[in-house]
ChimeraX commands (.cxc) that place a marker at each C-alpha (Angstrom):
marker #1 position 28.41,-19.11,-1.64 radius 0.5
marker #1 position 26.91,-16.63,0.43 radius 0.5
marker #1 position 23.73,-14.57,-0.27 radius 0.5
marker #1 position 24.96,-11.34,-1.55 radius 0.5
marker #1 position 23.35,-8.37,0.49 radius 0.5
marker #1 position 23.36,-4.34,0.63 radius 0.5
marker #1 position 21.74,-1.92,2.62 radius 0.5
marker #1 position 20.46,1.44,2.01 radius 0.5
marker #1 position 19.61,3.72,5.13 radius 0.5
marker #1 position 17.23,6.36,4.39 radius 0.5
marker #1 position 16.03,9.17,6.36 radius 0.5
marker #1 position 12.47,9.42,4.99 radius 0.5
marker #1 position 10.08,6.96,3.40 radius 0.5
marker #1 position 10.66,8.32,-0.24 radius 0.5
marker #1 position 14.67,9.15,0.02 radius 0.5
marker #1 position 15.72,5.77,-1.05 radius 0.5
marker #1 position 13.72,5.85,-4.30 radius 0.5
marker #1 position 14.65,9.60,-5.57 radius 0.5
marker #1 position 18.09,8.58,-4.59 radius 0.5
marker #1 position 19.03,5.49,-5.07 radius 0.5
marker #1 position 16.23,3.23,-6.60 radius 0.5
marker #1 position 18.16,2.47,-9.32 radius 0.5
marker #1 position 21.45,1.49,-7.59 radius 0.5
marker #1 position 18.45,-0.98,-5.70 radius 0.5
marker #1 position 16.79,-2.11,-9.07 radius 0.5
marker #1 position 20.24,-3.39,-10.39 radius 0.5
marker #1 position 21.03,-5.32,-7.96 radius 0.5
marker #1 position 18.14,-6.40,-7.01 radius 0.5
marker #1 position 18.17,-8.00,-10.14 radius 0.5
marker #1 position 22.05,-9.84,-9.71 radius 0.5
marker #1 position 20.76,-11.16,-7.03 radius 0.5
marker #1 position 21.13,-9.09,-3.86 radius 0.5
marker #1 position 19.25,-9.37,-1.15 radius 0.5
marker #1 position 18.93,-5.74,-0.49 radius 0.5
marker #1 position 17.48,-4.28,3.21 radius 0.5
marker #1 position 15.79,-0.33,2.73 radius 0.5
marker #1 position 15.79,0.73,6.86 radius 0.5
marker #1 position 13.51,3.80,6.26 radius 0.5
marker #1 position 13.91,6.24,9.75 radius 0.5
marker #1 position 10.84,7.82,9.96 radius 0.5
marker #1 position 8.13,8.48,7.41 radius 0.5
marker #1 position 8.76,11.72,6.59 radius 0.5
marker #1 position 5.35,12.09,7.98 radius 0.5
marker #1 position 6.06,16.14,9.06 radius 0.5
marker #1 position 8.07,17.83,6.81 radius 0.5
marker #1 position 8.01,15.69,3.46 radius 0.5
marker #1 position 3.99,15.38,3.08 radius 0.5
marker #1 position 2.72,18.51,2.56 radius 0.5
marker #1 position 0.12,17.18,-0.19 radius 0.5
marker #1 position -1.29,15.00,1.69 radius 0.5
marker #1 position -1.54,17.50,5.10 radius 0.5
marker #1 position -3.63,19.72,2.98 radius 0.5
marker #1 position -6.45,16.86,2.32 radius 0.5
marker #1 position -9.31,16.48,4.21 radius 0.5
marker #1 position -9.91,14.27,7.14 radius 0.5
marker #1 position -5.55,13.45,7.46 radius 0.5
marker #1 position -4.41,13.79,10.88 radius 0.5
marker #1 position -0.45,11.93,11.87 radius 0.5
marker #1 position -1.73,8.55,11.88 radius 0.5
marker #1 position -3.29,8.72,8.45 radius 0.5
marker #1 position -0.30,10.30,6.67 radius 0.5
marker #1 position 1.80,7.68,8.63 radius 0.5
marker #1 position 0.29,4.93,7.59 radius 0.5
marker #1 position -0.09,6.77,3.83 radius 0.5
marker #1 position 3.78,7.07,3.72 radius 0.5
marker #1 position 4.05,3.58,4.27 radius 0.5
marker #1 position 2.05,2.29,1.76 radius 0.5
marker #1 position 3.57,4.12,-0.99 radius 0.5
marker #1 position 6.95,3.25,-0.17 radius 0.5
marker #1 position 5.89,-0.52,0.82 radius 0.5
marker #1 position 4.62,-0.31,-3.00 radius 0.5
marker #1 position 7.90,1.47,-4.04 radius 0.5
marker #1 position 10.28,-1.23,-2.63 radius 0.5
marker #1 position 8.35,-4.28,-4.04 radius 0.5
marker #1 position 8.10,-2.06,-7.81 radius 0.5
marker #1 position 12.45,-1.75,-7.46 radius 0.5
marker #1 position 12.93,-5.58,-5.67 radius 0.5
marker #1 position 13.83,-4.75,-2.31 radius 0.5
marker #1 position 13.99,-8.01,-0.28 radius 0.5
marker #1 position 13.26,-6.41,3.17 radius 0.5
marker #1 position 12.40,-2.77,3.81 radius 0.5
marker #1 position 12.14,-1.88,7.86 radius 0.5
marker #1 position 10.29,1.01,9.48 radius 0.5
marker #1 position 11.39,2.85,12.24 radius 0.5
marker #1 position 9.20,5.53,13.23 radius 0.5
marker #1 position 11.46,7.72,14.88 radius 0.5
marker #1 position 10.03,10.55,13.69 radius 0.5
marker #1 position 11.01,13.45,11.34 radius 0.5
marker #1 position 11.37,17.61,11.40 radius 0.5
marker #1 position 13.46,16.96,13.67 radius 0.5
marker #1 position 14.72,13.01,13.20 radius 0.5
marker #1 position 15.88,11.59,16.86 radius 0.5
marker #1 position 17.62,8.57,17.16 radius 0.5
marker #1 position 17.22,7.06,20.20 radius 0.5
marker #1 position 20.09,4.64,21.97 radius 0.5
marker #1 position 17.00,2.08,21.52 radius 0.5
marker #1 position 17.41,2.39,17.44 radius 0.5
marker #1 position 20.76,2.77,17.48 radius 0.5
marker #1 position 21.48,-0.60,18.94 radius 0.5
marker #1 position 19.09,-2.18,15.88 radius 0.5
marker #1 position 20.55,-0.54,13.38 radius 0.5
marker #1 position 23.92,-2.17,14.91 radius 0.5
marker #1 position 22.64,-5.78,15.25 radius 0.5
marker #1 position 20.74,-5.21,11.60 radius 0.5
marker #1 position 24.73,-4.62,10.31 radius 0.5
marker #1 position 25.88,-7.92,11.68 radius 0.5
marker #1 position 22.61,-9.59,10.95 radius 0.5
marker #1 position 22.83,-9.00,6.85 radius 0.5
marker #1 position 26.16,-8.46,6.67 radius 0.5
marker #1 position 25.73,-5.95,3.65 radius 0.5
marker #1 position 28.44,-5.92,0.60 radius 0.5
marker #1 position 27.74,-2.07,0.61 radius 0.5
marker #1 position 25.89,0.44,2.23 radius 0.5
marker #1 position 24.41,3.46,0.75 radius 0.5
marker #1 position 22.94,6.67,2.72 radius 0.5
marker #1 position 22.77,10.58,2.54 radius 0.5
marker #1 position 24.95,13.44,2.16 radius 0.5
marker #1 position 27.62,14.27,5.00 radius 0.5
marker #1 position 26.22,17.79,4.76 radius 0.5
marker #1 position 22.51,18.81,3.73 radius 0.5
marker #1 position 21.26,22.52,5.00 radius 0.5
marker #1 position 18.49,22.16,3.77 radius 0.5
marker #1 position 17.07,19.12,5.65 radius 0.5
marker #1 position 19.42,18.22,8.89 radius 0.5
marker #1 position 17.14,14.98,9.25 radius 0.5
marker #1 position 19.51,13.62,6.15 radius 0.5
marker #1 position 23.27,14.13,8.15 radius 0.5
marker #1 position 22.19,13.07,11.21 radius 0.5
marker #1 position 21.37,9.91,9.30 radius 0.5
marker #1 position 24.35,9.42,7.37 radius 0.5
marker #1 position 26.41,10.07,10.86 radius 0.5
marker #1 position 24.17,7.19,12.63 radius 0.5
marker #1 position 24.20,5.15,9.72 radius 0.5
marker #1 position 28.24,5.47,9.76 radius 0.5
marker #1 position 28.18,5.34,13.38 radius 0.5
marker #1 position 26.15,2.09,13.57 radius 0.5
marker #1 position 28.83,0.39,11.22 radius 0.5
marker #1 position 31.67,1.17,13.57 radius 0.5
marker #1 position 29.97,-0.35,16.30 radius 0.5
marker #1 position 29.52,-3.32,14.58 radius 0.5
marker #1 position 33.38,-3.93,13.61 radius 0.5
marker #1 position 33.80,-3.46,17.26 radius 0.5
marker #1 position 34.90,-6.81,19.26 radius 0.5
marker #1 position 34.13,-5.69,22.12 radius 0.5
marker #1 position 30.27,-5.23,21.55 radius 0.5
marker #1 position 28.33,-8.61,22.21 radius 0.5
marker #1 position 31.43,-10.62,22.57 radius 0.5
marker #1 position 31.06,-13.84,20.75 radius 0.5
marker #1 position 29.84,-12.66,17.74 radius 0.5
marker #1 position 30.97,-12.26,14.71 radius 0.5
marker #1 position 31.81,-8.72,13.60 radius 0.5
marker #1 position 31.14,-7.01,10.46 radius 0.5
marker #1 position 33.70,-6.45,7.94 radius 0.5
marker #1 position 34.29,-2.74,6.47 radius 0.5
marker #1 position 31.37,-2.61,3.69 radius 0.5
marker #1 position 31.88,0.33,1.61 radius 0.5
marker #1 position 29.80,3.31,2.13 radius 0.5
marker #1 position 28.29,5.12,-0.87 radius 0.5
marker #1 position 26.43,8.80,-0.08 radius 0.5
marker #1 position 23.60,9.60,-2.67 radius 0.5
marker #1 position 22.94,12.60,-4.47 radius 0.5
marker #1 position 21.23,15.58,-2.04 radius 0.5
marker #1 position 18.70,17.30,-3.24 radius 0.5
marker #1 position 21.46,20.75,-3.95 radius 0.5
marker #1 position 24.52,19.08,-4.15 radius 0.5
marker #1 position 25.93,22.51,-4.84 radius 0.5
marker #1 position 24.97,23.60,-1.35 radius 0.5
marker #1 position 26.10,19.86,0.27 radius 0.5
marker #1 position 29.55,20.18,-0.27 radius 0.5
marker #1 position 28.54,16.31,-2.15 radius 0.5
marker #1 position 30.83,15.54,-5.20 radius 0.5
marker #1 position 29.95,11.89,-7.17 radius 0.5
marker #1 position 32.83,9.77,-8.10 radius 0.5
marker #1 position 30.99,6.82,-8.50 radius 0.5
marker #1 position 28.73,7.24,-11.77 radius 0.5
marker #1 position 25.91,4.36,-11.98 radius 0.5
marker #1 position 24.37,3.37,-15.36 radius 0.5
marker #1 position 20.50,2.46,-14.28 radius 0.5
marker #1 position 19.13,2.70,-18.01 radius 0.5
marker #1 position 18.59,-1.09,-17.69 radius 0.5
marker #1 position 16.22,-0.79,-14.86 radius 0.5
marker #1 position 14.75,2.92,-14.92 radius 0.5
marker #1 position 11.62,1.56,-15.82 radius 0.5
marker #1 position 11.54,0.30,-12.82 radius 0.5
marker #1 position 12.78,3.08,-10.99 radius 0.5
marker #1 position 10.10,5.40,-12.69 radius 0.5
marker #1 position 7.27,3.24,-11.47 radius 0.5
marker #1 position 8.51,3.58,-7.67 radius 0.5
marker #1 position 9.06,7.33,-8.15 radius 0.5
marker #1 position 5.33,7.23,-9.27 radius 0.5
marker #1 position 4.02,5.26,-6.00 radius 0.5
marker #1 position 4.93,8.70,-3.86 radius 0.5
marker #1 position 2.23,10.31,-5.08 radius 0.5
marker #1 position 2.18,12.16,-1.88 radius 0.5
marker #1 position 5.52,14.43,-3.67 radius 0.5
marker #1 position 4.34,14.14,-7.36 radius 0.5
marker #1 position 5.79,17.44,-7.63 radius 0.5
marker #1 position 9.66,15.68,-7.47 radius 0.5
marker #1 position 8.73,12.98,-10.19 radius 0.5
marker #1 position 10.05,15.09,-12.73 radius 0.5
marker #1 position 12.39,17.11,-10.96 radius 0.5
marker #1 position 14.50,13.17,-10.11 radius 0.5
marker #1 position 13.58,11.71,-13.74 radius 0.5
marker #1 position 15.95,15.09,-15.11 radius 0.5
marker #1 position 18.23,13.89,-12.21 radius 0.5
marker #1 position 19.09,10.72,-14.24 radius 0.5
marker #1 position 19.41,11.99,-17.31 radius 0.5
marker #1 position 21.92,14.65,-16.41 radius 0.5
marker #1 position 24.23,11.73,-14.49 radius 0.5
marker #1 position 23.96,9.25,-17.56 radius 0.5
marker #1 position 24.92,12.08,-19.83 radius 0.5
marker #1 position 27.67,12.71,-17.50 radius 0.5
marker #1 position 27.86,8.97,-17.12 radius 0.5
marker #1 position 28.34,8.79,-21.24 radius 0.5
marker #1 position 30.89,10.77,-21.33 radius 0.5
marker #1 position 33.18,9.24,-18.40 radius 0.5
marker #1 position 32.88,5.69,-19.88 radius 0.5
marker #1 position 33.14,4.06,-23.49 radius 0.5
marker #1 position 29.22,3.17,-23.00 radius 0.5
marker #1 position 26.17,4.96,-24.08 radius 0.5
marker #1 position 23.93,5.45,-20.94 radius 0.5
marker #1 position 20.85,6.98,-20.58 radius 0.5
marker #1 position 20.39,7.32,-17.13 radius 0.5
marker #1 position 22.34,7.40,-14.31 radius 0.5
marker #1 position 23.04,7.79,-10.38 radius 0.5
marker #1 position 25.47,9.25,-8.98 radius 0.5
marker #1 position 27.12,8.45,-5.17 radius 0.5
marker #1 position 29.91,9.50,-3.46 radius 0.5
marker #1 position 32.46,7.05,-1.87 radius 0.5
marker #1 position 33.57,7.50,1.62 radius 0.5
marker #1 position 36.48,5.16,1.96 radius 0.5
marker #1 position 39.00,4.66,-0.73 radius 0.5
marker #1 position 37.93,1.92,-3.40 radius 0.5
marker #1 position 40.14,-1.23,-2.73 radius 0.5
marker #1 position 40.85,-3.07,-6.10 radius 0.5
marker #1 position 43.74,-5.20,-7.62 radius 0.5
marker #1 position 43.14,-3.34,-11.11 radius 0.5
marker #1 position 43.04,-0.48,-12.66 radius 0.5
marker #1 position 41.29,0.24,-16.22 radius 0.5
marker #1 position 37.65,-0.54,-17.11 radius 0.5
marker #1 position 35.34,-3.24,-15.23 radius 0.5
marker #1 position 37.79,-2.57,-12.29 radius 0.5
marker #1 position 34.76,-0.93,-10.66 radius 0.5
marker link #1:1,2 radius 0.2
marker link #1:2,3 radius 0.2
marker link #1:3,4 radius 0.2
marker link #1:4,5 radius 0.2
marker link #1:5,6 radius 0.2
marker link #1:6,7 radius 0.2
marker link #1:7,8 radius 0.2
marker link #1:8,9 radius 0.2
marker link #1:9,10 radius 0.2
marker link #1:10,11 radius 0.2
marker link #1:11,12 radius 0.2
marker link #1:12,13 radius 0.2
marker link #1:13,14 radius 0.2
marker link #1:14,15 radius 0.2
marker link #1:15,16 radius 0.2
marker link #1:16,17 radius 0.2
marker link #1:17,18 radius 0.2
marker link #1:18,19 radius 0.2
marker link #1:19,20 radius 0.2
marker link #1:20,21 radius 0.2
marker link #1:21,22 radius 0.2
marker link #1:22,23 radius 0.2
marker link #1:23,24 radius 0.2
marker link #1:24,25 radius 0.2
marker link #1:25,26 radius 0.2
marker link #1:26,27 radius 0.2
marker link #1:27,28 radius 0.2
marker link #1:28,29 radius 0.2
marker link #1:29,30 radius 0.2
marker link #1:30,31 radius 0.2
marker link #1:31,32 radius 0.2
marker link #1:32,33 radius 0.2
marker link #1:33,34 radius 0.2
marker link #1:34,35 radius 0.2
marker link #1:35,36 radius 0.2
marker link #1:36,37 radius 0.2
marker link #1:37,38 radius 0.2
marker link #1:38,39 radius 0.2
marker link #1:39,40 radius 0.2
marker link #1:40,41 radius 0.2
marker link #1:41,42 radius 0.2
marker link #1:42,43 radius 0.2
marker link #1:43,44 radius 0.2
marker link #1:44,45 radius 0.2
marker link #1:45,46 radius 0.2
marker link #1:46,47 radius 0.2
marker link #1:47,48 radius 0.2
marker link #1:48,49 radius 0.2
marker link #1:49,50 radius 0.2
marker link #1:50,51 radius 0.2
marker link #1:51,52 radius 0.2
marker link #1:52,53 radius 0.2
marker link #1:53,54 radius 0.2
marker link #1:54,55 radius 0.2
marker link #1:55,56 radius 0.2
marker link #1:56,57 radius 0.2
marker link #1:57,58 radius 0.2
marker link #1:58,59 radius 0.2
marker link #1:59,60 radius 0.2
marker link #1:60,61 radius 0.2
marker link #1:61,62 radius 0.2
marker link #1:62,63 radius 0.2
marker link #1:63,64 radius 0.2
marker link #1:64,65 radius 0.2
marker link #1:65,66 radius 0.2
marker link #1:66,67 radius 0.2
marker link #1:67,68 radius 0.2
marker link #1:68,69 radius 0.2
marker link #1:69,70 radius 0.2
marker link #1:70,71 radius 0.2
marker link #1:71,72 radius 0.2
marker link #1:72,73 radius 0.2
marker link #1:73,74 radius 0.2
marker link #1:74,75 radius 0.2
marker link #1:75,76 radius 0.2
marker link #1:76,77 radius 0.2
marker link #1:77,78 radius 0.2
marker link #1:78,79 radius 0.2
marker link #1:79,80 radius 0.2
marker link #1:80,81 radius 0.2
marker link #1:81,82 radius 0.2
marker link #1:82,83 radius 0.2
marker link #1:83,84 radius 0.2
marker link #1:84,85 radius 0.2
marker link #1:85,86 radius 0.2
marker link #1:86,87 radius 0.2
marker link #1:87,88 radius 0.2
marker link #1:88,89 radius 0.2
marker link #1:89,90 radius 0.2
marker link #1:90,91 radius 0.2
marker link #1:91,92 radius 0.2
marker link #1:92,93 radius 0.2
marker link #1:93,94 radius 0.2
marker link #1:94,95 radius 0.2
marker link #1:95,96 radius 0.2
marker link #1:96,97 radius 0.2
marker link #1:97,98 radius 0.2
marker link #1:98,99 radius 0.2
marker link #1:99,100 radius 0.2
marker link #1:100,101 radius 0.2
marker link #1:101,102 radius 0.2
marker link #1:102,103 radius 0.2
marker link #1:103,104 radius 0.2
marker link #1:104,105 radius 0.2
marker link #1:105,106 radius 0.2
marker link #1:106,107 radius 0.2
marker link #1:107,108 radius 0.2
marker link #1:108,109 radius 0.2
marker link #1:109,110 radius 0.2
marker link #1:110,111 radius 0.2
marker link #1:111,112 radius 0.2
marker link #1:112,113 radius 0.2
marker link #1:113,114 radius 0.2
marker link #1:114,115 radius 0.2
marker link #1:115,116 radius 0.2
marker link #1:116,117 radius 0.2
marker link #1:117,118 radius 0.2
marker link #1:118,119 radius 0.2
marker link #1:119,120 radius 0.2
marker link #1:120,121 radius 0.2
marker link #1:121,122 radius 0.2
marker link #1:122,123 radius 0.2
marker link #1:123,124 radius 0.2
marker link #1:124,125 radius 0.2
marker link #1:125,126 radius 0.2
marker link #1:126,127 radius 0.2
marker link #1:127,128 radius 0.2
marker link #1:128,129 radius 0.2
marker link #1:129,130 radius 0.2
marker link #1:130,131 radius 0.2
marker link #1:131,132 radius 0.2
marker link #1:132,133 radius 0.2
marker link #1:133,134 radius 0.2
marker link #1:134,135 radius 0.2
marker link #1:135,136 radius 0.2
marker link #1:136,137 radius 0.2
marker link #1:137,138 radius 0.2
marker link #1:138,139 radius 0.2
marker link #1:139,140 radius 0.2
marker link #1:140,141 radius 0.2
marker link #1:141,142 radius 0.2
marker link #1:142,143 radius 0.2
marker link #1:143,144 radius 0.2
marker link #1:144,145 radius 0.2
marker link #1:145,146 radius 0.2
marker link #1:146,147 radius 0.2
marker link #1:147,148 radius 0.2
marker link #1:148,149 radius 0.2
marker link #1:149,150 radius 0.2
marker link #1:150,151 radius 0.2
marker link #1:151,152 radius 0.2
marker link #1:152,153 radius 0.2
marker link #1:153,154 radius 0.2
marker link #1:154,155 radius 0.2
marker link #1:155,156 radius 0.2
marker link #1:156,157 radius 0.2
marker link #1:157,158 radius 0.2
marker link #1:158,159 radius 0.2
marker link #1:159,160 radius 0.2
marker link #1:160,161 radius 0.2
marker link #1:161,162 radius 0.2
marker link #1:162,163 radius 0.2
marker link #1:163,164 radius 0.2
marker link #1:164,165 radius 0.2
marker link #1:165,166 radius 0.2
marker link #1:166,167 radius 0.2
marker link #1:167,168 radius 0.2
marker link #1:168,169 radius 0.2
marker link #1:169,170 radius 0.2
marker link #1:170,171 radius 0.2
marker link #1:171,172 radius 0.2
marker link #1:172,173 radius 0.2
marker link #1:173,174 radius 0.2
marker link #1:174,175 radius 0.2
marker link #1:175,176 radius 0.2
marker link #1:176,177 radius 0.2
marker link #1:177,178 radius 0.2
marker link #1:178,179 radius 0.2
marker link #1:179,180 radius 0.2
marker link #1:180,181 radius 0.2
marker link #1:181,182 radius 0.2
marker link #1:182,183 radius 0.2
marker link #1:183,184 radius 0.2
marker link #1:184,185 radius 0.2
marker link #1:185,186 radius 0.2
marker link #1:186,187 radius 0.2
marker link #1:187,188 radius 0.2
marker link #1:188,189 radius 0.2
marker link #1:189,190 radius 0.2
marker link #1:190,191 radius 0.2
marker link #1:191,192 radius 0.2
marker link #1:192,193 radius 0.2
marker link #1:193,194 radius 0.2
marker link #1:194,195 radius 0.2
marker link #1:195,196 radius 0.2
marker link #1:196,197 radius 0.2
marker link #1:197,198 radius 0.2
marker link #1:198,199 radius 0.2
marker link #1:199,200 radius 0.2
marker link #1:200,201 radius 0.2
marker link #1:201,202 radius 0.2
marker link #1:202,203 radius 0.2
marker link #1:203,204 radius 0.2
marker link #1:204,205 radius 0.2
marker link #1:205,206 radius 0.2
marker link #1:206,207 radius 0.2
marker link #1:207,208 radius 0.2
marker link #1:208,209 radius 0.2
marker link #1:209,210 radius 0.2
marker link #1:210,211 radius 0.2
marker link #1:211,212 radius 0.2
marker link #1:212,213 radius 0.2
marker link #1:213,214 radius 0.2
marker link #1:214,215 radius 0.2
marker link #1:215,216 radius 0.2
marker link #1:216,217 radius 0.2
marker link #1:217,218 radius 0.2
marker link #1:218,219 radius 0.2
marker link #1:219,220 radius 0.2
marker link #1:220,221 radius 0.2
marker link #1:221,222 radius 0.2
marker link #1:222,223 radius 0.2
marker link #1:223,224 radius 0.2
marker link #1:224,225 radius 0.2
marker link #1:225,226 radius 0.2
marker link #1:226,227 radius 0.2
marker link #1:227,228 radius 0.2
marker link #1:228,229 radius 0.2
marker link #1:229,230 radius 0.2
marker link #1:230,231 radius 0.2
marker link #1:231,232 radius 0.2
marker link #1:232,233 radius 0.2
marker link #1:233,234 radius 0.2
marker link #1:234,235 radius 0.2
marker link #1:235,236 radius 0.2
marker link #1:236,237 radius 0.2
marker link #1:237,238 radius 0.2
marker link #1:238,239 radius 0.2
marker link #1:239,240 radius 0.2
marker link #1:240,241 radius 0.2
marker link #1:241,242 radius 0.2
marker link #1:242,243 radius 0.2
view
């Protein structure tokens, strides 16, 4: 059988670990081979702690943002986590990036992909990525790019939580229990120390969505993540463990 894969496209170094570390954790640990494409570093507008330390100019908090989320992806079992350095505040993707992103879809062949918000007005680097991200799959079901190859599939497309979902027009109707791995989760929140301030904030995150979680299910859960599905969930039954 096939290795089982997934891929999580994240604007900034630390998005995929606020947001979806545990989705990451859990299946890490069935057995995907999951790819983290980070798009920049975050390196302008998400490191504020470490701009106001001495001696940090962009290369410095660069290679800073990598380390912590290199460390991140290793404490959660990511297989393969990809840098692009495309900058952020403002995030441009470049026909050059694109085009990877494209080839990376047919390369893993992901069983689901996971991204950001259609709608964030608080940090425009996170729709542009979602739309790319989206984008990038389309191109890849196409037959027509790099005849010969085979195309992707449709891999179902999962948006995590935004920061203010309120604001994001974001609504979760997929509810994930991570209490089995939030251990693990924790300990990659804790390698951004450059945003120790959000440690807490994303720990209450998970507790709200496993109450919520609890009380949508016949299972006690502790913690939780919560996504958002784009395309309509394709199953031959209803009722529990259809999901």
């Amino acid at each position: 059988m096939d290795k089982k894969t997934a891929l999580v496209v994240s604007a900034h170094s630390a998005d995929f670990v606020w947001r979806s570390g545990g989705a990451i954790a859990v299946h890490a640990g069935k057995g995907y081979d999951v790819t983290v494409v980070c798009l920049s570093y975050g390196e302008r507008g998400e490191s504020a702690k470490l701009w106001r330390q001495p001696g940090f100019d962009l290369d410095k908090v660069k290679a800073n943002r990598r380390e912590e989320a290199e460390k991140a992806a290793e404490a959660l079992g990511v297989a393969d986590i990809q840098f692009f350095d495309l900058g952020d505040y403002p995030l441009k993707i470049d026909d050059e990036a694109f085009y990877r992103l494209v080839d990376l879809y047919r390369a893993i062949r992901p069983s689901f992909v996971l991204t950001h918000s259609k709608k964030d007005i608080y940090n425009f680097d996170h729709p542009l990525t979602t739309e790319t991200a989206q984008h990038a799959r389309v191109i890849a079901q196409a037959h027509g790019y790099k005849p010969g190859e085979t195309v992707l599939g449709a891999p179902p497309v999962y948006l995590f939580e935004p920061h203010q979902p309120e604001q994001c027009d974001w609504k979760p109707n997929f509810l994930l229990d991570i209490t089995a791995v939030w251990e693990k989760k924790r300990a990659a929140i804790e390698c951004m120390a450059g945003q120790e301030h959000l440690w807490d904030y994303y720990t209450r995150v998970a507790l709200q969505r496993g109450v919520q979680a609890s009380r949508n299910s016949d299972y006690k859960i502790q913690y939780g993540e919560g996504y958002e599905a784009v395309f309509p969930h394709v199953t031959g039954e209803l009722g529990h463990g259809a999901v």
